[in-house]
NUKETOR-676392 format. One record per atom (N, C-alpha, C, O, CB): residue number from 1; chain; x, z, y. Coordinates in steps of 0.1 Angstrom, whole numbers, padded with zeros to 4 digits. Atoms other than C-alpha are relative to their C-alpha. Glycine has a CB too. Layout:
REM residues N
num  chaine  east  up  north
NUM  A  X  Z  Y
...
END
This chain:
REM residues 179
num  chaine  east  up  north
1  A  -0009  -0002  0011
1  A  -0403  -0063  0228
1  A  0011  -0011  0000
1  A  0023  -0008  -0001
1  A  -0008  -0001  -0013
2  A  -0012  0011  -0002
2  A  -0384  -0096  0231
2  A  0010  0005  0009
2  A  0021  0006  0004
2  A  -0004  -0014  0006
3  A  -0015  -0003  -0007
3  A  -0361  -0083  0265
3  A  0007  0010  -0010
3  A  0020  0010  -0012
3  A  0000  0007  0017
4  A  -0006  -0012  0009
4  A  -0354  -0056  0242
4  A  0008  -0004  -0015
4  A  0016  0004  -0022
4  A  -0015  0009  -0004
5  A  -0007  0012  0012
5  A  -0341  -0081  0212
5  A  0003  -0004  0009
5  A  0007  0006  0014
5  A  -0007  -0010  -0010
6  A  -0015  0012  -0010
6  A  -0321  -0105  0238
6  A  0008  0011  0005
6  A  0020  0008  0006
6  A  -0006  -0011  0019
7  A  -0008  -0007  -0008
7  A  -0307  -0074  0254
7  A  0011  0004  -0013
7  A  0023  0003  -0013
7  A  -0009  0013  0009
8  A  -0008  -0007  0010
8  A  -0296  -0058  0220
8  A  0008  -0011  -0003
8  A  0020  -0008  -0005
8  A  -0008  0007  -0011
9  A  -0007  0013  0007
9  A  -0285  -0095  0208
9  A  0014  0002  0012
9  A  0023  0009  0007
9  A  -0012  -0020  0001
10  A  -0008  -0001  -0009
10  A  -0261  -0095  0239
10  A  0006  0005  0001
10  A  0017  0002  0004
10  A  -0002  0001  0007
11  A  -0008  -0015  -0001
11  A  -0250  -0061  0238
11  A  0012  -0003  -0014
11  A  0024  -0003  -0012
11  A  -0013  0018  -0005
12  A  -0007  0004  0013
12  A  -0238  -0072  0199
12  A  0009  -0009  -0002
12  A  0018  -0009  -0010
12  A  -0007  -0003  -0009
13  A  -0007  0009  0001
13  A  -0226  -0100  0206
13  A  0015  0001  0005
13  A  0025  -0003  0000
13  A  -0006  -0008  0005
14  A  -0010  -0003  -0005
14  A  -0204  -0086  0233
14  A  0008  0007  -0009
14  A  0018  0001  -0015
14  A  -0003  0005  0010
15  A  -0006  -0008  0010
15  A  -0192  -0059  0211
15  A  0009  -0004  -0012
15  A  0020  0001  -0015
15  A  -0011  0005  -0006
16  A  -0007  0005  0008
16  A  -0184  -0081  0182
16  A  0015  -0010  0005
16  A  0025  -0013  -0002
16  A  -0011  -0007  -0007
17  A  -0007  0007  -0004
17  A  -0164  -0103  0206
17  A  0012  0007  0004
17  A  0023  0003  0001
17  A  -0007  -0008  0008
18  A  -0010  -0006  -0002
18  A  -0143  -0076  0221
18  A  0009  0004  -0013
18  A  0021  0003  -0013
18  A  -0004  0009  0008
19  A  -0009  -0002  0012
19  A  -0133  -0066  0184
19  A  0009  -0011  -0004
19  A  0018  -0008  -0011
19  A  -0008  0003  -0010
20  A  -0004  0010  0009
20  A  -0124  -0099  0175
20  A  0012  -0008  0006
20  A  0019  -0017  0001
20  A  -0011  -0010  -0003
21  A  -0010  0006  -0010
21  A  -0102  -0106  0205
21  A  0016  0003  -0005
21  A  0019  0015  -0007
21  A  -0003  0007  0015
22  A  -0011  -0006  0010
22  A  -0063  -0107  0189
22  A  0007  0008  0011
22  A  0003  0006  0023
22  A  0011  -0012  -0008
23  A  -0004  -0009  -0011
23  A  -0043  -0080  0209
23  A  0016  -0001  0005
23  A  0025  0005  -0002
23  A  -0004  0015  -0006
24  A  -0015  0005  -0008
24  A  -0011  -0088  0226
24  A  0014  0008  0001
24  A  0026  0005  0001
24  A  -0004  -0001  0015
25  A  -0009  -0013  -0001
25  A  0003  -0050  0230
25  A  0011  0001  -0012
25  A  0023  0003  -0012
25  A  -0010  0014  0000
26  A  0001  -0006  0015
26  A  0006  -0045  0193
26  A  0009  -0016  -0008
26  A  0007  -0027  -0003
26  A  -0021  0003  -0007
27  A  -0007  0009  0005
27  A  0029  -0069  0172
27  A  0004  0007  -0017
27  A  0009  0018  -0021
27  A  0014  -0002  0013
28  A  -0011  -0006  0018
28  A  0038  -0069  0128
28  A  0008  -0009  0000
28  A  0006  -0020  0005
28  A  -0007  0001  -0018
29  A  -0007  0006  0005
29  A  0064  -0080  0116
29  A  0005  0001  -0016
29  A  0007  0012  -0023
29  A  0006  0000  0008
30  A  -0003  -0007  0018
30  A  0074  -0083  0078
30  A  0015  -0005  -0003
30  A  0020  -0016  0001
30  A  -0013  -0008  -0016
31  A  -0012  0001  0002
31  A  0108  -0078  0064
31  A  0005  -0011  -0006
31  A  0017  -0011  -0007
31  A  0004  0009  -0006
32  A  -0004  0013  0011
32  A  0110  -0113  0043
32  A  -0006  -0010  0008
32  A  -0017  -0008  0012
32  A  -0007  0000  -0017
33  A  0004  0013  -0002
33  A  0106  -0148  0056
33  A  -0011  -0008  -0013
33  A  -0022  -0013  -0010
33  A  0014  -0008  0003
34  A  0006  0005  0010
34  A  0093  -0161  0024
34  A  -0001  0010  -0011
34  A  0010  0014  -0016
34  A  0007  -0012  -0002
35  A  0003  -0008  0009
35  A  0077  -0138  -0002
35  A  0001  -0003  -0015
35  A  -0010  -0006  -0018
35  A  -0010  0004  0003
36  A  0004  0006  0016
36  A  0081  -0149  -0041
36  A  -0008  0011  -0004
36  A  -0008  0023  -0002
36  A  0014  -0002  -0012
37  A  0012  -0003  0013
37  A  0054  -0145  -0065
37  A  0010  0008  -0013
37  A  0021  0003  -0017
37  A  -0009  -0019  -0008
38  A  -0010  -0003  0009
38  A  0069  -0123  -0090
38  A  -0012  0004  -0015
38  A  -0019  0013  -0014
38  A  0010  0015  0008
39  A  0004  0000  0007
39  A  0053  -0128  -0125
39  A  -0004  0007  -0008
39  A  -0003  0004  -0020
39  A  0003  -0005  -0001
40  A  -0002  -0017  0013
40  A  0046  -0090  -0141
40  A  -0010  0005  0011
40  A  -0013  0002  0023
40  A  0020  0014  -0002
41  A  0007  -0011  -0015
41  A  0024  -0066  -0126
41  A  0011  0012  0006
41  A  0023  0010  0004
41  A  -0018  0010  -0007
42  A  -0011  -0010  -0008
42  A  0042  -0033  -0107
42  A  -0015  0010  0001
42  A  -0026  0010  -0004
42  A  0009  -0008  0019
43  A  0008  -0020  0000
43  A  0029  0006  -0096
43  A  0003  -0006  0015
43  A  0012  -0013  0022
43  A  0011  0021  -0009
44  A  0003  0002  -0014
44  A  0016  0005  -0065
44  A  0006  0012  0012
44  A  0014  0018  0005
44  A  -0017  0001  0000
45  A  -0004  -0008  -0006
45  A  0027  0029  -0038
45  A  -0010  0008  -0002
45  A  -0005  0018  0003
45  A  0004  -0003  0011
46  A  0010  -0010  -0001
46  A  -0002  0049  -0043
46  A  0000  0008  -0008
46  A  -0003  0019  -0007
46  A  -0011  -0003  -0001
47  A  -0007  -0006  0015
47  A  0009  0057  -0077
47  A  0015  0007  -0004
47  A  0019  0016  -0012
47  A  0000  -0013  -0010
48  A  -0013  -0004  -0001
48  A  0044  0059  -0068
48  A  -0002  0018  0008
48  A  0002  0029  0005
48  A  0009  -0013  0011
49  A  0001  -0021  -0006
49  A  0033  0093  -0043
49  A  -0008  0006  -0012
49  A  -0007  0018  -0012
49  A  -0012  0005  0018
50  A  0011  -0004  0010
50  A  0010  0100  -0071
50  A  0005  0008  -0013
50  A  0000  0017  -0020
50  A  -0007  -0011  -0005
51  A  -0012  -0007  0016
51  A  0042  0104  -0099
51  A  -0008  -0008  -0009
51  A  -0004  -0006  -0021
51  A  -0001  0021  -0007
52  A  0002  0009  0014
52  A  0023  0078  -0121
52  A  0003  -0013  -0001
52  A  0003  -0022  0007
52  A  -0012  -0002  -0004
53  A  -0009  0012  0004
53  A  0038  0053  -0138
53  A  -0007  -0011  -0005
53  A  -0001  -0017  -0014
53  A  0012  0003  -0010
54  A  0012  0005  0001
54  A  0009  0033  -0142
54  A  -0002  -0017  0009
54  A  -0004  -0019  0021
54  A  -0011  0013  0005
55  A  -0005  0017  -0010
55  A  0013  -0007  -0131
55  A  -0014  -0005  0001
55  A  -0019  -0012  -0007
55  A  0013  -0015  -0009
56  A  0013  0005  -0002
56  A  -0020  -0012  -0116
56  A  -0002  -0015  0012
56  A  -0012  -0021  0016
56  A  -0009  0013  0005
57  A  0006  0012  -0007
57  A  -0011  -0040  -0094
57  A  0002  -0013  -0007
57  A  0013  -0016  -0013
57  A  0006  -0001  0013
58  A  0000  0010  0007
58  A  -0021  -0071  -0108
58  A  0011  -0011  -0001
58  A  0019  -0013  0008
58  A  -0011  -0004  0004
59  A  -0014  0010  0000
59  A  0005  -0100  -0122
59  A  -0013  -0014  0004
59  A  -0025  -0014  0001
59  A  0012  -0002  -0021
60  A  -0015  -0003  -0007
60  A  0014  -0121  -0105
60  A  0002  0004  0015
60  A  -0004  -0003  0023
60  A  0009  -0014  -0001
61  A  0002  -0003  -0016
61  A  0020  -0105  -0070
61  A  0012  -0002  0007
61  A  0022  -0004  0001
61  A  -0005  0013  0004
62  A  -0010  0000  -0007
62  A  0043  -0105  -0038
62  A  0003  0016  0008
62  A  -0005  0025  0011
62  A  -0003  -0013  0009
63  A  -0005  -0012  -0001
63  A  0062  -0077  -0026
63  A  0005  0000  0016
63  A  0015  -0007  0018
63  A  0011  0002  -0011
64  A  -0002  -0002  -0017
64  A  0064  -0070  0015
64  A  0014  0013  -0005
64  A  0012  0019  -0015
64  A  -0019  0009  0012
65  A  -0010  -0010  0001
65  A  0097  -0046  0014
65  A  -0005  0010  0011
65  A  -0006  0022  0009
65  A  0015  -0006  0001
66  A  0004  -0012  -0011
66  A  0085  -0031  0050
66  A  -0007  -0010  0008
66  A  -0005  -0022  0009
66  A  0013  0010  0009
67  A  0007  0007  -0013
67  A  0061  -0037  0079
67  A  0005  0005  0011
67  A  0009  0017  0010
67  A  -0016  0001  0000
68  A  -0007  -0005  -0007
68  A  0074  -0032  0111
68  A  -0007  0000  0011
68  A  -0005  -0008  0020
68  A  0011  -0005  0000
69  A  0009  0000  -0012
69  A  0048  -0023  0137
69  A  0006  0000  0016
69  A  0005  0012  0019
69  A  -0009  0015  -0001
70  A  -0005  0001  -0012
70  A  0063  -0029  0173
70  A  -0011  0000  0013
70  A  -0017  -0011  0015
70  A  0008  -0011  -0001
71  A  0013  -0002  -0011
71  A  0037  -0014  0205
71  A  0010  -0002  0015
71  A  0021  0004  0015
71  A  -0010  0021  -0001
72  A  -0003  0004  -0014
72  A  0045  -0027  0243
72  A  -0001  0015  0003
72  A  0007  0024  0003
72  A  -0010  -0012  0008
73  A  0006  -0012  -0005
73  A  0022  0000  0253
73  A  -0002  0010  -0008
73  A  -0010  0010  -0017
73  A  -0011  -0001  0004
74  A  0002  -0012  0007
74  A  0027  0034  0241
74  A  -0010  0015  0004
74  A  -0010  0025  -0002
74  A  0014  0003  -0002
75  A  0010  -0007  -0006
75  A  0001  0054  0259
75  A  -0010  0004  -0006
75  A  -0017  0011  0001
75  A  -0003  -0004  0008
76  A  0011  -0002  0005
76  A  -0026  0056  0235
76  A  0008  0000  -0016
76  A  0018  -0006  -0018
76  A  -0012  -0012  0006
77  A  -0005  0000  0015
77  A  -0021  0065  0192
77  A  -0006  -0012  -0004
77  A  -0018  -0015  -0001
77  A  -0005  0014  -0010
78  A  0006  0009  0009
78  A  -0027  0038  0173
78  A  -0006  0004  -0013
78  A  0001  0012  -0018
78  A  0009  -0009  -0002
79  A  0005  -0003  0011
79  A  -0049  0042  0142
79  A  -0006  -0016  -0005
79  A  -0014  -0024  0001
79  A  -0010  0012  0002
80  A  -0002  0010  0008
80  A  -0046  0014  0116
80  A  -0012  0002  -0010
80  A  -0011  0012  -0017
80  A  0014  0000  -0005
81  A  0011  0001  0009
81  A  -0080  0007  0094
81  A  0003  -0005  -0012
81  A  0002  0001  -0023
81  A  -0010  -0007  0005
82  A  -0005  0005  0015
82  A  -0066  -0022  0072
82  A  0006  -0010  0004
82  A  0006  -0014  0015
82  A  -0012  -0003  -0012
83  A  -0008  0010  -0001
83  A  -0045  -0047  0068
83  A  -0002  -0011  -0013
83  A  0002  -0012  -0024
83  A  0014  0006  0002
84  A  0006  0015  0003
84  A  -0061  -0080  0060
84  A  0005  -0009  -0007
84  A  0013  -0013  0001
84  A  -0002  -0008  0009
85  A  -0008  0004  0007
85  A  -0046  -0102  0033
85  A  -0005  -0014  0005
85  A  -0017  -0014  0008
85  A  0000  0005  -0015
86  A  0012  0014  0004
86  A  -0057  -0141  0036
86  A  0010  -0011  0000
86  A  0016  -0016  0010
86  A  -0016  -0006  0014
87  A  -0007  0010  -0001
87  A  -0038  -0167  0022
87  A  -0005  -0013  -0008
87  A  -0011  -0012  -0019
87  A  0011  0004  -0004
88  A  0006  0010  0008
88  A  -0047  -0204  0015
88  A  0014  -0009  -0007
88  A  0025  -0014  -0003
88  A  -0012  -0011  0011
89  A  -0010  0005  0012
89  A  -0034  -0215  -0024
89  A  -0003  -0015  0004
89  A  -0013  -0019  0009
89  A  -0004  0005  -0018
90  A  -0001  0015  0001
90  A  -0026  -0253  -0025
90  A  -0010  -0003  -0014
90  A  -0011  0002  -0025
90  A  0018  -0006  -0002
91  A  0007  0004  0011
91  A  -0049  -0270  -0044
91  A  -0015  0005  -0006
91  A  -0023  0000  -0014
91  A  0010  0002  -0009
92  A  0013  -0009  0005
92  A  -0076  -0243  -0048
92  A  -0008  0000  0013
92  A  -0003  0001  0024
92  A  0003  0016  -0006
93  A  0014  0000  -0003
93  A  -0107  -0244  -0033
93  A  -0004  0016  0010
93  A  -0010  0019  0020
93  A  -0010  -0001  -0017
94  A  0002  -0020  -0007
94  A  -0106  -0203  -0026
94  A  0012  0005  0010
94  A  0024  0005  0008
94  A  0002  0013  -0015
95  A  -0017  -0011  -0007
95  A  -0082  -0183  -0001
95  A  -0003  0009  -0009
95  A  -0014  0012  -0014
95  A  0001  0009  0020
96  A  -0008  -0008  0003
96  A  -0066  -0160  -0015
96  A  -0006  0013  0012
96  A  -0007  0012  0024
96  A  0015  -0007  0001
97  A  0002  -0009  -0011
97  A  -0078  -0126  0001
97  A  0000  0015  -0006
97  A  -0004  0017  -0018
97  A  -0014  -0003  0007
98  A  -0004  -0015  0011
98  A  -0069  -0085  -0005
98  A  -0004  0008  0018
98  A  -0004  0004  0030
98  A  0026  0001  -0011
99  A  0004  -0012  -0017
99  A  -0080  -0055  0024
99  A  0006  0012  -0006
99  A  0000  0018  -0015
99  A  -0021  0004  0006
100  A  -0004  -0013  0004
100  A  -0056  -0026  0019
100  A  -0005  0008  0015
100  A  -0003  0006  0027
100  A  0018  0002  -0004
101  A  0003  -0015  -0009
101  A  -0072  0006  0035
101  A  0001  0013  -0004
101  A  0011  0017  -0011
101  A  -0014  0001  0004
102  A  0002  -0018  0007
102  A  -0078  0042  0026
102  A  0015  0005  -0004
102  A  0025  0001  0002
102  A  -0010  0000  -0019
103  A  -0012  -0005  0010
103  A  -0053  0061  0003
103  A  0012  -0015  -0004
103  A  0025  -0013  -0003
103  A  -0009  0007  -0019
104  A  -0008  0012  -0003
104  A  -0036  0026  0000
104  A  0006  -0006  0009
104  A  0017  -0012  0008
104  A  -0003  -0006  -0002
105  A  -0010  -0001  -0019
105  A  -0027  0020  0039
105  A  0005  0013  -0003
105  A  0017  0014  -0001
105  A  -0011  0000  0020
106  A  -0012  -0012  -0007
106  A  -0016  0058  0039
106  A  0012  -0003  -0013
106  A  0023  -0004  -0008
106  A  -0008  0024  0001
107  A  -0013  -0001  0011
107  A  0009  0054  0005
107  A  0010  -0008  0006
107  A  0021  -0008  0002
107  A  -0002  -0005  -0016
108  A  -0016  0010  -0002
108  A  0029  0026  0024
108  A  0008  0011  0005
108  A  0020  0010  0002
108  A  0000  -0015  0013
109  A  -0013  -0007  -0006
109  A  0046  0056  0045
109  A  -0002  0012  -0003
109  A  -0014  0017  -0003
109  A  0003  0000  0015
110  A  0001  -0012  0001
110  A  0053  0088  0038
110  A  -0005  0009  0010
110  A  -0012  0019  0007
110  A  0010  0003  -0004
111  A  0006  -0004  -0013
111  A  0044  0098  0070
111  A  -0013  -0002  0003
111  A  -0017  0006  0011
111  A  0005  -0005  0008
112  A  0015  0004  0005
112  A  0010  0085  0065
112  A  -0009  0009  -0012
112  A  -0021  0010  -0013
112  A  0003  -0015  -0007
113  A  0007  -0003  0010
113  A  0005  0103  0034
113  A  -0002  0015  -0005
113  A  -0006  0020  -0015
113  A  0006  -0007  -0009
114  A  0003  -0015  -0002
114  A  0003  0137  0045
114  A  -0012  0004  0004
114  A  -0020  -0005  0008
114  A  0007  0007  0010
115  A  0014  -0002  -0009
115  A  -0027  0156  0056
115  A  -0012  -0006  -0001
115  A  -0016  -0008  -0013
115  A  0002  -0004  0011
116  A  0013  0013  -0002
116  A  -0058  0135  0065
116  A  0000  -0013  -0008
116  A  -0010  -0017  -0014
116  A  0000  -0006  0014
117  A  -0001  0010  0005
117  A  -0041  0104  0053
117  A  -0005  -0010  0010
117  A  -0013  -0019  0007
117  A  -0006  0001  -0012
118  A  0006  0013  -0009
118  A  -0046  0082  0086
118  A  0010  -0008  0003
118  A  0022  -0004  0004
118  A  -0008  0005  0014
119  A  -0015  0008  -0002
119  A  -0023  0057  0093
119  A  0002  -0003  0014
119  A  -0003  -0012  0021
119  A  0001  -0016  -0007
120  A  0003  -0002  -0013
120  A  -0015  0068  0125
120  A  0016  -0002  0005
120  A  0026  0003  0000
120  A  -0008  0015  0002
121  A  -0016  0001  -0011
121  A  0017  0056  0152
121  A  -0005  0012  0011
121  A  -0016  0012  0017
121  A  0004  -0022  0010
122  A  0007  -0011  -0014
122  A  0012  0085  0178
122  A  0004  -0005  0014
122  A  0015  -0011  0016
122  A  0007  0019  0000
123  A  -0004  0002  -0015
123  A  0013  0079  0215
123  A  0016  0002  0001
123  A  0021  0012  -0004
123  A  -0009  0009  0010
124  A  -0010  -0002  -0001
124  A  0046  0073  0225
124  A  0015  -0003  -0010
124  A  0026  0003  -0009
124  A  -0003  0011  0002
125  A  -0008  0001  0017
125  A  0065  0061  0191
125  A  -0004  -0020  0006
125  A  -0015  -0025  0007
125  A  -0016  0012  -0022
126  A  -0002  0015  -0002
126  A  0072  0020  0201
126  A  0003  -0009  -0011
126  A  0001  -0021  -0012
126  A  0011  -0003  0010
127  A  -0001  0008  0011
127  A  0081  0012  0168
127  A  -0001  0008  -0015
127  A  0005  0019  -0017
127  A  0013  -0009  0001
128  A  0008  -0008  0011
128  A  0068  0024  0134
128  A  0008  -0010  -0015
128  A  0008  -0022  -0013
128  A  -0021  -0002  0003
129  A  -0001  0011  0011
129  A  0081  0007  0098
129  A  -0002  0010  -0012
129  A  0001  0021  -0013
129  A  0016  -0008  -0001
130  A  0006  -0004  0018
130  A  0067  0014  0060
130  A  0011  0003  -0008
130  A  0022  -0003  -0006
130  A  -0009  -0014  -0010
131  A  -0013  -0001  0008
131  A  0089  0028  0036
131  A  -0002  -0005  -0011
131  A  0007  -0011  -0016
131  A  0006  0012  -0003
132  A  0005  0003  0011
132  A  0072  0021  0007
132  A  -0003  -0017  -0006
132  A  -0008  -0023  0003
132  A  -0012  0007  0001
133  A  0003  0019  -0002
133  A  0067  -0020  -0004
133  A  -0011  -0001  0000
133  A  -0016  0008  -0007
133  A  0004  -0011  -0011
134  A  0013  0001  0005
134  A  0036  -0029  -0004
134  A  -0002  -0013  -0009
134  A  0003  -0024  -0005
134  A  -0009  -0001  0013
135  A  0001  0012  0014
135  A  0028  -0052  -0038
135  A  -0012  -0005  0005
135  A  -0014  0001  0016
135  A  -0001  0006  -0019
136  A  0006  0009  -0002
136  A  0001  -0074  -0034
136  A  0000  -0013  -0012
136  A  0008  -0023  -0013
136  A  0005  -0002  0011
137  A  -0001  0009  0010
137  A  -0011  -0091  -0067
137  A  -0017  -0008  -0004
137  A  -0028  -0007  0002
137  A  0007  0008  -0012
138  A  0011  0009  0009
138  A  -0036  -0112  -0088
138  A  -0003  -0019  0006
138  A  -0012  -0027  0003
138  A  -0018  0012  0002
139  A  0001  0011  0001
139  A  -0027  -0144  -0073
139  A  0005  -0007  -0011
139  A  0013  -0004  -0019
139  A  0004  -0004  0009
140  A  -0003  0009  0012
140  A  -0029  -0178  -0093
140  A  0004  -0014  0007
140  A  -0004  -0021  0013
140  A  -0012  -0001  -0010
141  A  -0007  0010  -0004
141  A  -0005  -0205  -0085
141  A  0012  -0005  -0006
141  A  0022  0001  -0010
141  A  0001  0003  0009
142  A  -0006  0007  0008
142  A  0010  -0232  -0098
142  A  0015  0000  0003
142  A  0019  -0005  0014
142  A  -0007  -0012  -0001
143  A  -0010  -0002  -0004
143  A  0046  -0224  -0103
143  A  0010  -0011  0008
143  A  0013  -0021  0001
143  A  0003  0005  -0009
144  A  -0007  0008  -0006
144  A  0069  -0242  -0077
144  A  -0003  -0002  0012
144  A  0005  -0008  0019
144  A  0002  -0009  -0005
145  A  0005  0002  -0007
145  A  0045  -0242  -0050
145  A  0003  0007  0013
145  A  0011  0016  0013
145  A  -0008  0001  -0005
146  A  -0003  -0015  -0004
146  A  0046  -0223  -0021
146  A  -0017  0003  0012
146  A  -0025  -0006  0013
146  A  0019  0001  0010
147  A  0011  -0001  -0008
147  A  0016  -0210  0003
147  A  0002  0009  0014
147  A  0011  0017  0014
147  A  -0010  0005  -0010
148  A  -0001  -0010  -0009
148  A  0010  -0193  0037
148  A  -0012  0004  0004
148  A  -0024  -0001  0004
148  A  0008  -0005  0010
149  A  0019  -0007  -0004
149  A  -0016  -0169  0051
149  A  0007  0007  0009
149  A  0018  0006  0013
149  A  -0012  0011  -0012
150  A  -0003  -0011  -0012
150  A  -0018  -0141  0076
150  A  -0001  0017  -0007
150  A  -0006  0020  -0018
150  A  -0016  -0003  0015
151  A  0000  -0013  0001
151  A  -0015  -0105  0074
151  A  -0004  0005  0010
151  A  0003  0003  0021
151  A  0010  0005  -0004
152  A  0012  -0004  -0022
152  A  -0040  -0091  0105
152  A  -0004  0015  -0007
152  A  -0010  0019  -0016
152  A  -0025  -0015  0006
153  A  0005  -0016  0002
153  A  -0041  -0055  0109
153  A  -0008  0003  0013
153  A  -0007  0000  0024
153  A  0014  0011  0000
154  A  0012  -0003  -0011
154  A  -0072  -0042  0124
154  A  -0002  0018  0000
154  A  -0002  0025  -0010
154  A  -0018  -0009  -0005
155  A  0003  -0019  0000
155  A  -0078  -0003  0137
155  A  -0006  0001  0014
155  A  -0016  -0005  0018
155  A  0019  0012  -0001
156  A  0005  -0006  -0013
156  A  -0081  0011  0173
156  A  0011  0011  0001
156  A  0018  0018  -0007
156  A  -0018  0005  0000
157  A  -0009  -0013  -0003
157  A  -0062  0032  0196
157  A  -0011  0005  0014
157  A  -0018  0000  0022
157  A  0019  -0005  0006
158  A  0007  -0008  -0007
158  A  -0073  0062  0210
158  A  0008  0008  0015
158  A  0019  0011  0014
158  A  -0005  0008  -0009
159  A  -0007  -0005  -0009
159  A  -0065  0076  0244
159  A  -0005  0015  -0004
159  A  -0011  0019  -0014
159  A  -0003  -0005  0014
160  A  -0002  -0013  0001
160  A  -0059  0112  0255
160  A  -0015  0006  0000
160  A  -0017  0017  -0005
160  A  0010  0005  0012
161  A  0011  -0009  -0003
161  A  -0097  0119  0263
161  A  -0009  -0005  -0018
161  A  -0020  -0004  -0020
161  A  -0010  -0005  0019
162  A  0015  0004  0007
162  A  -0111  0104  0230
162  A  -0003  -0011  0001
162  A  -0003  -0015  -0010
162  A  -0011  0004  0005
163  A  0005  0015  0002
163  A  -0121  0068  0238
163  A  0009  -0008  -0010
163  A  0021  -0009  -0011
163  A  -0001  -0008  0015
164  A  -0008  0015  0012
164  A  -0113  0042  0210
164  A  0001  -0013  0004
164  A  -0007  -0016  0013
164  A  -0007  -0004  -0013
165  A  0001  0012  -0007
165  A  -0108  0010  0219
165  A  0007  -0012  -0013
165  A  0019  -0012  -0017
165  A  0010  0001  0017
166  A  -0005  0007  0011
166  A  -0107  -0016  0192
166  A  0011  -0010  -0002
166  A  0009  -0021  0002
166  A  -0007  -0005  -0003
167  A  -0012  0015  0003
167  A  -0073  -0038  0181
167  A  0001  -0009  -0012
167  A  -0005  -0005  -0022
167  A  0016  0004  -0002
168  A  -0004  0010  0008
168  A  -0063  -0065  0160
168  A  0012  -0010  0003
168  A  0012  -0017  0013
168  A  -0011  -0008  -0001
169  A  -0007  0007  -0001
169  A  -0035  -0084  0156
169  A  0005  -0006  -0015
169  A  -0003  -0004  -0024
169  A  0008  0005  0008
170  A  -0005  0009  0013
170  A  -0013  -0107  0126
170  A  0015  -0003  0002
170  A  0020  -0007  0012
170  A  -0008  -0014  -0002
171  A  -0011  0012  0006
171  A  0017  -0120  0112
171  A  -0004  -0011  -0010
171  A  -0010  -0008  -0020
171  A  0013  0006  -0008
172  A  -0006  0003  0010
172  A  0023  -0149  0094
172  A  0006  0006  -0009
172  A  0013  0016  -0006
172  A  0006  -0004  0003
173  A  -0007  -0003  0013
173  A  0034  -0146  0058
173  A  0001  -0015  -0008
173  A  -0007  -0024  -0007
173  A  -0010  0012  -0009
174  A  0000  0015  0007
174  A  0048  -0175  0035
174  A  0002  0007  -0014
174  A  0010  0016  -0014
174  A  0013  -0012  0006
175  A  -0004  -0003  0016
175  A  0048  -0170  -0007
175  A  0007  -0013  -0007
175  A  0006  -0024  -0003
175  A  -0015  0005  -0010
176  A  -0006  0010  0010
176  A  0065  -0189  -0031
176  A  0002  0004  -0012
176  A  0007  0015  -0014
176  A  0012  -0005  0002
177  A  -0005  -0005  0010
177  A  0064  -0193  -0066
177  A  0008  -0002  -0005
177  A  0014  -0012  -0001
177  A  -0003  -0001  -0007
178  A  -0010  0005  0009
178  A  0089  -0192  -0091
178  A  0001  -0013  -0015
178  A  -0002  -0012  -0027
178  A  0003  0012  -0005
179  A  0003  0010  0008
179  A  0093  -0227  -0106
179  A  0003  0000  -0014
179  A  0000  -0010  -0021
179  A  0006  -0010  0004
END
């Protein structure tokens, strides 16, 4: 029973390691150098395809205008899972952390938000950008400050036969509040 536990431990470990490896091909970029905290809450894009006027994202948040996916390799579709929020506030103890997936990754593009709803770049497509902003709220920070984190989008791309093959990559992101 034990090779059989060391072997599985091994197999997992590997597994977890290839996922975690950042991916080189794949590149974001976000339309703003520095993001301000904007003090109100806002309607999410999800709400915006939705027709409701309904401001569910929390005050105070920051506003990405577009993400701009850029692929070396276009040979395989990319499929986007989520995109990882994590930013560390000055002074606090906690990062800061948000995971948009589901119906919320597909509302950033309209192109996304057809169909299935997968947030998919198709083979062959080198650069991809959101139309929609994506808001991002319920941070708490002391006005004047400013903070930085990452934005790491994790998915997998699939080739022509079917195989997946897991990615990850990030930008930098910087916020600032309003003093």
């Amino acid at each position: 029973m034990k090779p059989n536990i060391l072997l599985l431990t091994i197999v997992t470990v590997g597994l977890l390691s290839s996922c975690s490896q950042e991916d080189s091909k794949n590149e974001l970029k976000v339309t703003s150098a520095t993001l301000m905290l904007i003090p109100d809450k806002a309607i999410s894009c999800l709400n915006e395809r939705n027709g409701l006027a309904l401001k569910d994202v929390a005050a105070d948040y920051f506003r990405v205008p577009a993400m701009t996916f850029n692929r070396q390799d276009t040979k395989n579709d990319l499929i986007i899972s989520s995109v990882n929020i994590s930013i560390e506030i000055p002074g606090s103890a906690n990062t800061f952390k948000k995971v948009v997936s589901g119906d919320d990754l597909a509302a950033l593009s309209s192109a996304w938000y057809v169909g299935n709803k997968d947030a998919l770049i198709p083979a062959g497509q080198a650069q991809f950008v959101t139309d929609c902003a994506l808001k991002v709220g319920g941070i708490t920070m002391t006005p004047g400050l400013s903070a930085s984190g990452t934005m790491e989008v994790r998915g997998f791309e699939r080739d022509a036969n079917g195989e997946e093959y897991p990615v990850r990559f990030s930008s930098v992101i910087s916020i600032e509040s309003v003093p």
